[in-house]
TORVOGU-182033 format. One line per 2 residues: number of its first residue (from 1); their letters; for each residue x, z, y of N, C-alpha, C. Coordinates in steps of 0.001 Angstrom, whole numbers. Layout:
BEGIN
NUM = A = X Z Y X Z Y X Z Y | ... .
***
This chain:
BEGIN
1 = XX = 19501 32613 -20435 20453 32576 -19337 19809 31915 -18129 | 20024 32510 -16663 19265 32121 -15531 20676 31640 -14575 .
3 = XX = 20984 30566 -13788 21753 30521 -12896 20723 30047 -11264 | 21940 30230 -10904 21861 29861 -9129 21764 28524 -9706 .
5 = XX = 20857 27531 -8625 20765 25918 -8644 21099 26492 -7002 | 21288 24823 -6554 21153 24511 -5280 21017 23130 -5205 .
7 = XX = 20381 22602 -3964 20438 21354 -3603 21634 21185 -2969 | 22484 20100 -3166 23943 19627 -3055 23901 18233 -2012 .
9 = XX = 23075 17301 -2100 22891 16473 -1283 21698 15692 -1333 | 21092 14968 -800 19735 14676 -266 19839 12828 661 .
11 = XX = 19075 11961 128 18848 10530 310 18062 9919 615 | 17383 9142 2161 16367 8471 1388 16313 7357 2078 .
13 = XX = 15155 6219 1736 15531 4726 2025 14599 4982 3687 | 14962 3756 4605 13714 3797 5719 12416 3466 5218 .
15 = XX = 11534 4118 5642 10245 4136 5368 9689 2780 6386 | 9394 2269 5372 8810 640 5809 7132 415 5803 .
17 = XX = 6385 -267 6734 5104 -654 6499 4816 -1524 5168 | 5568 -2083 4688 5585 -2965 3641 7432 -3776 3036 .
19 = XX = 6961 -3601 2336 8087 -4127 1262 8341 -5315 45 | 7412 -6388 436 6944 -6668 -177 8416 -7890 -353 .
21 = XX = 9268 -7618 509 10335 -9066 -305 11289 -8112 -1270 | 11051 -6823 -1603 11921 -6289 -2532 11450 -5492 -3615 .
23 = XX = 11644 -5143 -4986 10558 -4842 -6298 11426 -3098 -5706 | 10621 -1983 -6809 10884 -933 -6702 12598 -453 -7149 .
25 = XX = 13244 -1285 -7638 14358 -998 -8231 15472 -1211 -6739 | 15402 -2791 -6325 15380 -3110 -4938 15813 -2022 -3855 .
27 = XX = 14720 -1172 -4204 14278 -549 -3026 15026 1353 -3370 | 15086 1243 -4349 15478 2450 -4658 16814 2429 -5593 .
29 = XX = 17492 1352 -5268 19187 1538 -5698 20260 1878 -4827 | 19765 1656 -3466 20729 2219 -2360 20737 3546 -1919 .
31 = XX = 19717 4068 -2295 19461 5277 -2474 20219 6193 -3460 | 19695 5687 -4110 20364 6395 -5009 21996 6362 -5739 .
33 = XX = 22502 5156 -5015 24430 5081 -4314 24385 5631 -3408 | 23577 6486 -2642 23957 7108 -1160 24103 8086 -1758 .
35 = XX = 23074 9188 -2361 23097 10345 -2867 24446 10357 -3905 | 24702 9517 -4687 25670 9616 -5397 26813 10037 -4653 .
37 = XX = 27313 8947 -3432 28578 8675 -3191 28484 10329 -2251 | 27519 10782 -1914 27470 12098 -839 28119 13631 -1630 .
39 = XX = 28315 13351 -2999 28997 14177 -4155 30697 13468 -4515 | 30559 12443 -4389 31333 11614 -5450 31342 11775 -6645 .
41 = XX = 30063 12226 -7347 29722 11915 -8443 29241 10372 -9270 | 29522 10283 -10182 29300 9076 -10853 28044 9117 -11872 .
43 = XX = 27455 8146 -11870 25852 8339 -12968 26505 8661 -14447 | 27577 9308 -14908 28252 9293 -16344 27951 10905 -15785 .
45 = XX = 28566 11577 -14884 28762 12868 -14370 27257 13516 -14630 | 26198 13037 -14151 25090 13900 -14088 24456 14200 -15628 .
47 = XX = 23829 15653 -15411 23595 15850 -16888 21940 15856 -17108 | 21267 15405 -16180 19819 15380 -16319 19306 14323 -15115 .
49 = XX = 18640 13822 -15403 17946 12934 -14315 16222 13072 -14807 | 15706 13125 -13698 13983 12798 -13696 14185 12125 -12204 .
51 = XX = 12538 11761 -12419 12022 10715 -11718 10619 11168 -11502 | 9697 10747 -10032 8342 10915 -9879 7967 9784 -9332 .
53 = XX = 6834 9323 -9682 6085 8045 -9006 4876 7817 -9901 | 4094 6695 -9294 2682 6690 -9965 2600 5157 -10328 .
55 = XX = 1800 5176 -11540 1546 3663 -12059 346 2924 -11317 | -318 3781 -10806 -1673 3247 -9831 -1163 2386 -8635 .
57 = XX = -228 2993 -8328 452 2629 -7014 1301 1285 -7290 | 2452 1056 -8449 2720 14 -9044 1133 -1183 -9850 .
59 = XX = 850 -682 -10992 -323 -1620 -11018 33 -1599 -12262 | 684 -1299 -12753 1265 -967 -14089 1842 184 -14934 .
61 = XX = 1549 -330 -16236 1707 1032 -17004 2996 1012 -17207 | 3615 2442 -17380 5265 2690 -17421 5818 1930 -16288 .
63 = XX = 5717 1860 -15395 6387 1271 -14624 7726 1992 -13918 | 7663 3319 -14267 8459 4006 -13871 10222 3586 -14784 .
65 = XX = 9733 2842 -16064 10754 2565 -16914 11782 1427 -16248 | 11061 785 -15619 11631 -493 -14510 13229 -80 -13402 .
67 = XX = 12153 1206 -12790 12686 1654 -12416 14103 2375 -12439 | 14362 2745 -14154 15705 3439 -14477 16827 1797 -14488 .
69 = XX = 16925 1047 -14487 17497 -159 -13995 18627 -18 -12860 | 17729 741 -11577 18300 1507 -10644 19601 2545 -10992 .
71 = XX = 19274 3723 -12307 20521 4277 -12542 21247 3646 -13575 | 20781 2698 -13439 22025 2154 -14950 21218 2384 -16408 .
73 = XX = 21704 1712 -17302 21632 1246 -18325 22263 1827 -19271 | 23848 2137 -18573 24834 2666 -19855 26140 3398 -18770 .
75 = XX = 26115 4467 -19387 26327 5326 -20592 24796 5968 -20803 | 23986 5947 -21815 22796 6330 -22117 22499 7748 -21208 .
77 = XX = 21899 8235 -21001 21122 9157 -20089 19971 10190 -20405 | 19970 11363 -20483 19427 12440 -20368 18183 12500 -19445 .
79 = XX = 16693 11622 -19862 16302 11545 -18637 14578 11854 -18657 | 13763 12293 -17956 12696 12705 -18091 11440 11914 -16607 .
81 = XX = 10259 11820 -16684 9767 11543 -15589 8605 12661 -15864 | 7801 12446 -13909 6183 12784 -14263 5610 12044 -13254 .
83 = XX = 4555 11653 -13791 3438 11146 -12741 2628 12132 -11775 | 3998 12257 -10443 3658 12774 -9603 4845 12702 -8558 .
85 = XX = 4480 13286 -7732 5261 13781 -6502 6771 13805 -7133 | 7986 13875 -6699 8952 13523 -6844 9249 15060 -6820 .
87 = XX = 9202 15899 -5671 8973 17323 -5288 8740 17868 -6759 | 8197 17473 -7823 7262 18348 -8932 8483 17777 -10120 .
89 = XX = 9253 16836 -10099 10292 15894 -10871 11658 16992 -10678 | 11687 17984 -9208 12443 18163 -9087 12177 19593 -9331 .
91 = XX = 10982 20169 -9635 10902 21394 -10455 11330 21373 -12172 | 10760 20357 -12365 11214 20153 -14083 12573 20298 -14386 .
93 = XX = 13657 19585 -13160 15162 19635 -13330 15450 21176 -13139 | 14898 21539 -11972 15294 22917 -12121 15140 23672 -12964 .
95 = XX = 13935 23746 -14219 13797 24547 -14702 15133 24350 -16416 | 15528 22593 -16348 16553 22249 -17048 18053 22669 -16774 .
97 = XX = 18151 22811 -15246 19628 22992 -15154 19368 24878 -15017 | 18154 25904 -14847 18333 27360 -15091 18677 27551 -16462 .
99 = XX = 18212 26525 -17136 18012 27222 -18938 19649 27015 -19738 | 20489 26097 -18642 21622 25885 -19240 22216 24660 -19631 .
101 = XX = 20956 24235 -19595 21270 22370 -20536 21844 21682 -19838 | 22011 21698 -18859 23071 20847 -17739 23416 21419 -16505 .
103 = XX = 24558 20693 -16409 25166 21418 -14719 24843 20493 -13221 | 24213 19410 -13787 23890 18464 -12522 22518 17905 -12534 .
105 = XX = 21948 17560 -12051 20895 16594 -12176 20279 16187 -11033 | 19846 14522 -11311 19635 13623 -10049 17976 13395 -10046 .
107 = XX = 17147 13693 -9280 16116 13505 -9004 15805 12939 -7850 | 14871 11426 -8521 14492 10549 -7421 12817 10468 -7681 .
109 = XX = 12042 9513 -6389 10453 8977 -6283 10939 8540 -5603 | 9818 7427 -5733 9701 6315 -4937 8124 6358 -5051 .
111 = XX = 7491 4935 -3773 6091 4947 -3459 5770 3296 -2849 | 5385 2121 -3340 4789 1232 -2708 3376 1306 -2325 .
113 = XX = 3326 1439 -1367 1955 1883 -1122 972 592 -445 | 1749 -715 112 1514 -1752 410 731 -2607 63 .
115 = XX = 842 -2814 -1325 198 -3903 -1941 -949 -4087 -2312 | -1672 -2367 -2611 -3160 -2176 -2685 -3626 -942 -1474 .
117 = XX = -4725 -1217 -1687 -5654 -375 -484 -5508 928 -664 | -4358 1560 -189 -4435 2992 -966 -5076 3952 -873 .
119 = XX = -6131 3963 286 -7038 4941 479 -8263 4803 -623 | -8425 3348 -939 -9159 3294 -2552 -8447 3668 -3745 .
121 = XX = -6896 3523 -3461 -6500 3568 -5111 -6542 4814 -5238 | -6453 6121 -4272 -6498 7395 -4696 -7457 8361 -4506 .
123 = XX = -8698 7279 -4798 -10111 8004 -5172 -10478 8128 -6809 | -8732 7570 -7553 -8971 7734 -8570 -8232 9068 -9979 .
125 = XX = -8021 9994 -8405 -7275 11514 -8582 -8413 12142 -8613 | -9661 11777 -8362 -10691 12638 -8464 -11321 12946 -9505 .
127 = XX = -12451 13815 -9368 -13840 13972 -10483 -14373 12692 -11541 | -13950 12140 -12447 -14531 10761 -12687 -15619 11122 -13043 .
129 = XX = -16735 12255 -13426 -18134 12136 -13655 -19299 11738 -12350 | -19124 13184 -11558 -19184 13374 -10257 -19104 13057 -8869 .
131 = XX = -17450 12645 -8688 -16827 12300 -7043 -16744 11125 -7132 | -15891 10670 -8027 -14658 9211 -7895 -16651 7789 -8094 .
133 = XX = -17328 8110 -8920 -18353 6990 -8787 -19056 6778 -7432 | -18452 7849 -6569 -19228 7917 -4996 -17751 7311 -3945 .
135 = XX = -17183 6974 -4587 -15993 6522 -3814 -15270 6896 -2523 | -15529 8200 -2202 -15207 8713 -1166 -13506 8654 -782 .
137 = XX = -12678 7994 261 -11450 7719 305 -10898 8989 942 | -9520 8776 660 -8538 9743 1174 -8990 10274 2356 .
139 = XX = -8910 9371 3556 -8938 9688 4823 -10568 10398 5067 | -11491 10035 4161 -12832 11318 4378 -12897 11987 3857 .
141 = XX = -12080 12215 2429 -11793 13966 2259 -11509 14751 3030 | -10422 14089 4012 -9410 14680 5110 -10444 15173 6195 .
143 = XX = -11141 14255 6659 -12294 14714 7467 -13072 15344 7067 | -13879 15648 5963 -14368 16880 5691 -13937 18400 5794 .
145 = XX = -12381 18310 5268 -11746 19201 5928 -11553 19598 7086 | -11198 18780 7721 -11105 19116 9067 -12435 19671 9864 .
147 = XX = -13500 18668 9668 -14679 19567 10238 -15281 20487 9651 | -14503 20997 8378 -15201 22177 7884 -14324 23390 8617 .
149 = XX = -12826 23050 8811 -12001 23973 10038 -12279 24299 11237 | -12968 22785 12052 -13223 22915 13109 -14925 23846 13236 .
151 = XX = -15555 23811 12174 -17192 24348 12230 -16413 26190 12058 | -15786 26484 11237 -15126 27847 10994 -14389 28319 12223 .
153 = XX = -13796 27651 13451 -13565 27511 14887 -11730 28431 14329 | -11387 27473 13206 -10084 27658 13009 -8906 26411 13631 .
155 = XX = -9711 25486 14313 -8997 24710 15189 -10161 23697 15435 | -9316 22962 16665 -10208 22130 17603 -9568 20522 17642 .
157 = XX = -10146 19287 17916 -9493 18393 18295 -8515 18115 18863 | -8107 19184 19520 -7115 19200 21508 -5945 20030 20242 .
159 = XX = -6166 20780 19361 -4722 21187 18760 -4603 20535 17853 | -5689 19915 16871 -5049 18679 15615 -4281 17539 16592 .
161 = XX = -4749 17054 18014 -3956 16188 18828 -2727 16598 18946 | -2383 17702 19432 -955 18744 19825 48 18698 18438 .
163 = XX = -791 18697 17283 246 18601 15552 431 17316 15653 | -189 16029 16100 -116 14838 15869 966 14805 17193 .
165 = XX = 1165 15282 17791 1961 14553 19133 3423 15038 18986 | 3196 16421 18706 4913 17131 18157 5434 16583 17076 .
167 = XX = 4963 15957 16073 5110 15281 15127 5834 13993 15594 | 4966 13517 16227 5655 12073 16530 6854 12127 17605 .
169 = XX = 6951 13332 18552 8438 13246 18952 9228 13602 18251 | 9296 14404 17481 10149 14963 16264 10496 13568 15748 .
171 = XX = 9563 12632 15099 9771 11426 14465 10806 10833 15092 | 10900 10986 16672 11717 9616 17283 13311 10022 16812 .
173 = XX = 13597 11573 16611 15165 11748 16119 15150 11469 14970 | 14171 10845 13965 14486 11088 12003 14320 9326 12087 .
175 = XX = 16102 8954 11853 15753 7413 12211 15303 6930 10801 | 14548 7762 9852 14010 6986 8643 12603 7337 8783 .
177 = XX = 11961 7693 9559 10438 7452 9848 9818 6238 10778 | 8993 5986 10173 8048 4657 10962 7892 4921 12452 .
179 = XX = 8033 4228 13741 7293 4138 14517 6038 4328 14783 | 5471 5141 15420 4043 4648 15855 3608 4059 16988 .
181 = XX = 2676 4401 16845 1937 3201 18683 2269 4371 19624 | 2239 4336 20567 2286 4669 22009 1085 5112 22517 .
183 = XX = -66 5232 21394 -1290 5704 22495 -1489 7125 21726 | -1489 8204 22472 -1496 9828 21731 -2468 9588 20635 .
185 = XX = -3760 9382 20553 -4342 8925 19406 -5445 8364 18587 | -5681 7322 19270 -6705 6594 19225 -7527 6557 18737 .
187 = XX = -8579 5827 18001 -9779 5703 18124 -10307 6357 16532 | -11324 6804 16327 -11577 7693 15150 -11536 6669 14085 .
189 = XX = -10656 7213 13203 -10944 7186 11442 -11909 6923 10808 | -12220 8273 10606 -13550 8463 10343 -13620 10100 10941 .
191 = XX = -14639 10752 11811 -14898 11480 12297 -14344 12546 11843 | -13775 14104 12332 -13239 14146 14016 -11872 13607 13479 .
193 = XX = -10937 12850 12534 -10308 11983 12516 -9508 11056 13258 | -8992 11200 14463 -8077 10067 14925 -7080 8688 13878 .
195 = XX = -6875 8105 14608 -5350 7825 13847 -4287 8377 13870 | -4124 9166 14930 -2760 10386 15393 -3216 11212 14578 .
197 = XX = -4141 11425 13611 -3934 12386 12850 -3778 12221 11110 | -3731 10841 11345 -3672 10379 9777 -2173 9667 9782 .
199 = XX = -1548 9881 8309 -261 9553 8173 -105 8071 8229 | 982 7426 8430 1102 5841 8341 1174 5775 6817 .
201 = XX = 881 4275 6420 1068 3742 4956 2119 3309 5151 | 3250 4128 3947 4557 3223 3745 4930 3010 1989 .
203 = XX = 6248 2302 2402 6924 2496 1125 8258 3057 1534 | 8662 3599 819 10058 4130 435 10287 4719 -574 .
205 = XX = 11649 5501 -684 12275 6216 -2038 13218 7507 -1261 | 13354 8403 -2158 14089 9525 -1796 14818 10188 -3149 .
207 = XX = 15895 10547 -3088 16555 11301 -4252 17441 12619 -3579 | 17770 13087 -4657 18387 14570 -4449 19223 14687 -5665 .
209 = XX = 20365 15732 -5816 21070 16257 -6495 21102 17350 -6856 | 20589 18029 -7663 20826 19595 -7873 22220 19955 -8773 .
211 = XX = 22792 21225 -8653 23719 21507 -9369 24173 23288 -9136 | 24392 23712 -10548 24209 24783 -10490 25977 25625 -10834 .
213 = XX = 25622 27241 -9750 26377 27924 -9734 27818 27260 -9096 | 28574 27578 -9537 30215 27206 -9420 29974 25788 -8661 .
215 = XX = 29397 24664 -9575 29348 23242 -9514 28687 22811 -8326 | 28026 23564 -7767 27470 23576 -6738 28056 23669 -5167 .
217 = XX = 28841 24592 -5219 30073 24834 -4988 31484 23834 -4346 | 31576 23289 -5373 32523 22364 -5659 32037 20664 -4458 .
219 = XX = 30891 20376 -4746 30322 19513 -4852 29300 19263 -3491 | 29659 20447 -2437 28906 21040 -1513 29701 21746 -678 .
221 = XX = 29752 21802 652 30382 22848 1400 29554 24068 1567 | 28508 23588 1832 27113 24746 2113 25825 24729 1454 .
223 = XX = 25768 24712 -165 24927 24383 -976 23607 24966 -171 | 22284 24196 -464 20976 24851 -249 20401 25627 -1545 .
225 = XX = 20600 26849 -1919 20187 27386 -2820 18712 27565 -3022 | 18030 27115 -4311 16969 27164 -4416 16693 28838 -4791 .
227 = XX = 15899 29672 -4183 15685 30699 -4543 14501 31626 -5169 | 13910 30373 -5179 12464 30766 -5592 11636 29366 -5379 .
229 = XX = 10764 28897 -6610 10371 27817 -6339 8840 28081 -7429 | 7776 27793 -7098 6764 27594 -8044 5565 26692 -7375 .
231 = XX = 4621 26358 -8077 3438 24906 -8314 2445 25492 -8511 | 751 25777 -7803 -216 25850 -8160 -1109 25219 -7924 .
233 = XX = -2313 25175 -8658 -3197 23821 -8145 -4729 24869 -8316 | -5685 23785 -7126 -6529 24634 -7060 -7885 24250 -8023 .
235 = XX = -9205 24527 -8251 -9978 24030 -8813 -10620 22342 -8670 | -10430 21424 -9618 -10735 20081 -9689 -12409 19928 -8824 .
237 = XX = -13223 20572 -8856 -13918 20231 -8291 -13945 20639 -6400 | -14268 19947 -5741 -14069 19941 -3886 -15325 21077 -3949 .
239 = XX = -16501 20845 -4823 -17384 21615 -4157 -17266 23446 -4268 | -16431 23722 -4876 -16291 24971 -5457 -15180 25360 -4166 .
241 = XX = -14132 24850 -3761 -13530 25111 -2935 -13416 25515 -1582 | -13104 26200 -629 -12898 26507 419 -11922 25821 915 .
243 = XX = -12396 25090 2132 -11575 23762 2302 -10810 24234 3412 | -11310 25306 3657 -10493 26068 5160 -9325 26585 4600 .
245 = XX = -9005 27374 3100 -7755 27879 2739 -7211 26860 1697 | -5873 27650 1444 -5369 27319 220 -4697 28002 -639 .
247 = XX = -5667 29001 -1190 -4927 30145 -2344 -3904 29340 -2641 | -4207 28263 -3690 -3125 28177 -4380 -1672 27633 -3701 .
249 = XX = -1457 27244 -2393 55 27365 -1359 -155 28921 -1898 | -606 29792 -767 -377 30708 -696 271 31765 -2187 .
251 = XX = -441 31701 -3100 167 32001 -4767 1619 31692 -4807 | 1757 30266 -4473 2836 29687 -4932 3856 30349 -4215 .
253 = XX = 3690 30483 -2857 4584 31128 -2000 5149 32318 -2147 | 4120 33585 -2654 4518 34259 -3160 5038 34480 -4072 .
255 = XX = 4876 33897 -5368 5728 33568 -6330 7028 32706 -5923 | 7300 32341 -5441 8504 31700 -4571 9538 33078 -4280 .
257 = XX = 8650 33970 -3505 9329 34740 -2360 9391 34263 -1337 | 8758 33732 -665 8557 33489 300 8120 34328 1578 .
259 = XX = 7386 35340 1111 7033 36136 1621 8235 37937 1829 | 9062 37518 1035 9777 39106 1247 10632 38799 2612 .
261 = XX = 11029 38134 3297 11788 37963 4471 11608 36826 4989 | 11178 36739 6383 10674 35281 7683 12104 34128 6941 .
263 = XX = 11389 33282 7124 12007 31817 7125 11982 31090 8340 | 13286 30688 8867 13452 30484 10189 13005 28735 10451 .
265 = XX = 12768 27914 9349 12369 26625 9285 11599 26680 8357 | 10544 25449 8476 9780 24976 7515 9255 23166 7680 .
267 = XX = 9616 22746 6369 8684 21385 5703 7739 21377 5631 | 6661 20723 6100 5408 21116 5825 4716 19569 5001 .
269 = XX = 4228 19460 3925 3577 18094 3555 2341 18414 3866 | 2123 18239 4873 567 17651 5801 296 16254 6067 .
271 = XX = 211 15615 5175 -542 14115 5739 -1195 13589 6786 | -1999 15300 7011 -3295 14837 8108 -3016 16354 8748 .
273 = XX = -3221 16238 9749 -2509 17277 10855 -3474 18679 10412 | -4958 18280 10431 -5855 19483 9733 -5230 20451 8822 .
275 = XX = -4087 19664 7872 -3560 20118 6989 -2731 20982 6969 | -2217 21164 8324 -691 21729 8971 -1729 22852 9484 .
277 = XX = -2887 22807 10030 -3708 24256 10500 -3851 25241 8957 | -4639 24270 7864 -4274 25284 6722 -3196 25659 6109 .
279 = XX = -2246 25105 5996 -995 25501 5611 -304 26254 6496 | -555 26568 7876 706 27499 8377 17 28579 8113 .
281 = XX = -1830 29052 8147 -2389 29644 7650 -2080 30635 6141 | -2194 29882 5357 -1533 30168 3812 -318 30692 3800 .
283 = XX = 912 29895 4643 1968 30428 4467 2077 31630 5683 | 1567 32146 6347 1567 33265 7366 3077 32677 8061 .
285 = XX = 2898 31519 8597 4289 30863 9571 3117 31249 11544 | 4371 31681 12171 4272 32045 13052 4956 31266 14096 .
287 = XX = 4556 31304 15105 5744 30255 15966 6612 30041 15941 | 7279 31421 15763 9099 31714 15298 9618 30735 14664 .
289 = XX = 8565 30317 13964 9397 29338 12810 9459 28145 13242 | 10500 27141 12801 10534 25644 13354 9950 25083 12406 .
291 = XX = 8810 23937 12647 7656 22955 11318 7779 22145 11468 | 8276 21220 10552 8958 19770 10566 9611 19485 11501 .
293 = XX = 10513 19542 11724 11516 18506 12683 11734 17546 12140 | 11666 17076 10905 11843 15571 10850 10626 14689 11285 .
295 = XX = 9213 15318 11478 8048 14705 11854 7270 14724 10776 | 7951 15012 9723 6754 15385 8469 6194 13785 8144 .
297 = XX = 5135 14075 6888 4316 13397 6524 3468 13005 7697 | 2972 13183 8896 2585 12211 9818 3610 11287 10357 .
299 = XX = 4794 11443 10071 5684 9991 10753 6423 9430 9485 | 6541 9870 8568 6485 9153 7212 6013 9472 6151 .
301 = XX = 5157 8677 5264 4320 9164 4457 4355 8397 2914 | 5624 8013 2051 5623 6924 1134 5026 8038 -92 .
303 = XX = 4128 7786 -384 3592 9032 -1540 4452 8633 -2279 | 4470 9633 -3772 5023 10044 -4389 6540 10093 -4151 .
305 = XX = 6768 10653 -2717 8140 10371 -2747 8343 11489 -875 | 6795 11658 -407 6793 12360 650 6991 14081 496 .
307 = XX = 6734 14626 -648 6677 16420 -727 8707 16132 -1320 | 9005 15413 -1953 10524 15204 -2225 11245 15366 -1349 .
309 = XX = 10752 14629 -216 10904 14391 1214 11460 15864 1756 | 10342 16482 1866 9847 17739 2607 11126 18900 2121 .
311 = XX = 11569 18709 1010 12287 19932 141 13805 19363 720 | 13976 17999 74 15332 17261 1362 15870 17706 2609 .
313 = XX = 14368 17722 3590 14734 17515 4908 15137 18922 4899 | 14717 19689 4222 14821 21520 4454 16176 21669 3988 .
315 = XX = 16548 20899 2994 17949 21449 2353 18948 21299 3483 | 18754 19368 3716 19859 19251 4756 19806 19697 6037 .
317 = XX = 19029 20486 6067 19535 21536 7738 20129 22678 7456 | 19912 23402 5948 20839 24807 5066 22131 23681 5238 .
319 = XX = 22562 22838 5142 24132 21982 4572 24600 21704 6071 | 23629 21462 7158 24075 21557 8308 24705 22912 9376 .
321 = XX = 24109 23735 8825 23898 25109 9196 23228 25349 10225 | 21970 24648 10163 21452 25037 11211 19755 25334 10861 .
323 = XX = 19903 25898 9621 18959 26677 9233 19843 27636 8205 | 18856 28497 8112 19496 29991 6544 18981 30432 5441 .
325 = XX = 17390 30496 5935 16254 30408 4881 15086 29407 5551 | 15375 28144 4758 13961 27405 4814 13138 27219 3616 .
327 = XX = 11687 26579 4233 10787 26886 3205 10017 25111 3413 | 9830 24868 1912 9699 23611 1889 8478 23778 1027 .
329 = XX = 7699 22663 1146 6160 22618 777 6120 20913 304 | 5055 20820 -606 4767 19612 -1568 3501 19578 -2059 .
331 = XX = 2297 18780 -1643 1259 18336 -2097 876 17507 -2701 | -111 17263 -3500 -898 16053 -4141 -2137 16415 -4332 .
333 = XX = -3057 15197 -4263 -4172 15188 -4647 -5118 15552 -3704 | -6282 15358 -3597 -6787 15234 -2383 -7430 16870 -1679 .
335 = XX = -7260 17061 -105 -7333 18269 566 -6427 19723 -82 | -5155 18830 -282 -4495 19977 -827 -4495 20793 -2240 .
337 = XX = -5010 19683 -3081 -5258 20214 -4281 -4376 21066 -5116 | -3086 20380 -5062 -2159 20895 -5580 -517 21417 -4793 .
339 = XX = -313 22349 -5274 627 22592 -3646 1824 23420 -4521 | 3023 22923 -4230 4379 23336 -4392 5275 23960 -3151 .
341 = XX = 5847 25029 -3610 6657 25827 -2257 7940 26335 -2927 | 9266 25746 -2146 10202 26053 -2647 10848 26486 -1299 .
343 = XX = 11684 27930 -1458 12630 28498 -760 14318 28366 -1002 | 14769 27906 265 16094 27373 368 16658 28503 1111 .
345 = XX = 18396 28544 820 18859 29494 1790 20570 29119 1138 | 20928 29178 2665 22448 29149 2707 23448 30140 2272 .
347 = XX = 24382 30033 2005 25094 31515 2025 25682 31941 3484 | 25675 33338 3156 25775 33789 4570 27060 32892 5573 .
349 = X = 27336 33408 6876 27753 32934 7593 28732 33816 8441 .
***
């Protein structure tokens, strides 16, 4: 048996430079009473819950268990995690509430990203024979990419500046993204790299509600129907790859459907603006389309909790009506390794 899901309502905390006077539970219980009370559902009501976040990022093993504290204790709970993206927590539910096993389910991530150096802690997603003993950080993967785009003359400094600048006005209406500085984008990274083109370090949390058919319905004026959703990842090693594309978005998209009719909005999880040149690429998005209005992963960036983000911000403009078919995108791992694309759409109007 296959049903309609939809996203029903969508949560998330302000994205902070640091967090350090509150633990992850703290930080992700108001959240997840917002999303609740946006149903008037009660944590007894939901019939599945998962969770995404990383123990690297905490410092500890299971730490994600801490975390269920946040939904309660009792009445016992139906509940699953993965060590990942929150976005990928919320494919697993879906594929629980199509098969039948439940009619609701609450999917949250969260991300402290504060407390350790995170551009070191996630040199440890890499190659451990090969890459990770050469310690190469986030932000110079990113630059390799980018100047392997810019050498292919698939973009230039003056338009990764232009993704970094639309981004950050977009940011000033999404009052849960970070501030940035005031200077378009200062001084290099690491080469051709700005800081306007690299995401801020935060923490935050984000949750969602799915619920299917009828219940959806009920529980929703203008459900965001998920209509196609799939996950591909590309080959573990960087050197085998073409850093200019990304089959595997592109796969996913099509397996989505993404491709049988234009999508008038899109989420994009681009961290690093380079990223937003290959991805509108992959997804064949054309101007027509609107790309992040919330400012994306350059104006907030709490990993494991930013591609969650991305599928959110898309739903709640289907619940606003002021999108019909959007298309939401979810990464991990470094230059796009792994890439999720889920298609949203309202009922007609």
């Amino acid at each position: 048996m296959t049903r309609d899901i939809a996203v029903v309502a969508f949560a998330q905390s302000d994205i902070r430079r640091t967090t350090e006077e509150s633990s992850e539970v703290e930080m992700l219980m108001p959240v997840l009473h917002d999303v609740l009370h946006r149903t008037g559902l009660k944590t007894a009501d939901i019939g599945f819950t998962c969770s995404g976040s990383s123990d690297y990022l905490a410092g500890r093993a299971f730490s994600f268990t801490l975390a269920l504290d946040g939904v309660g204790a009792w009445p016992p709970i139906s509940e699953s995690h993965v060590e990942m993206d929150g976005a990928w927590a919320l494919y697993e539910a879906w594929v629980k509430l199509r098969t039948g096993d439940a009619d609701t389910a609450l999917v949250y991530a969260y991300g402290k990203s504060s407390p350790g150096h995170l551009r070191d802690v996630l040199t440890r997603q890499l190659d451990p024979y090969y890459v990770a003993p050469l310690w190469p950080d986030s932000v110079a993967l990113a630059a390799l990419q980018a100047q392997a785009l810019i050498d292919a003359g698939d973009t230039d400094e003056r338009e990764l500046a232009e993704i970094a600048a639309r981004s950050r006005r977009a940011a000033t209406l999404n009052p849960h993204a970070q501030q940035r500085g005031s200077h378009p984008q200062g001084d290099y990274v690491v080469t051709p790299l700005r800081h306007g083109d690299c995401p801020p370090i935060g923490d935050g949390a984000a949750a969602v509600i799915l619920a299917a058919g009828d219940r959806a319905r009920e529980l929703c004026d203008r459900p965001a129907w998920i209509r196609g959703i799939d996950h591909r990842i590309e080959a573990h090693s960087l050197g085998v790859r073409d850093l200019t594309d990304s089959p595997s978005t592109r796969l996913a998209a099509e397996k989505a459907g993404a491709f049988e009719r234009p999508v008038d909005t899109a989420e994009l999880h681009a961290p690093f603006t380079s990223q937003e040149v290959v991805l509108r690429k992959a997804l064949k998005l054309d101007d027509s389309v609107r790309v992040n209005l919330s400012g994306g992963a350059l104006a907030a960036n709490p990993v494991m909790a930013a591609g969650l983000i991305r599928i959110g911000e898309a739903a709640t403009r289907v619940h606003r009506g002021e999108a019909d078919r959007a298309l939401a995108h979810a990464t991990s791992g470094p230059c796009l390794q792994q890439n999720l694309v889920a298609v949203l759409e309202g009922d007609p109007r």
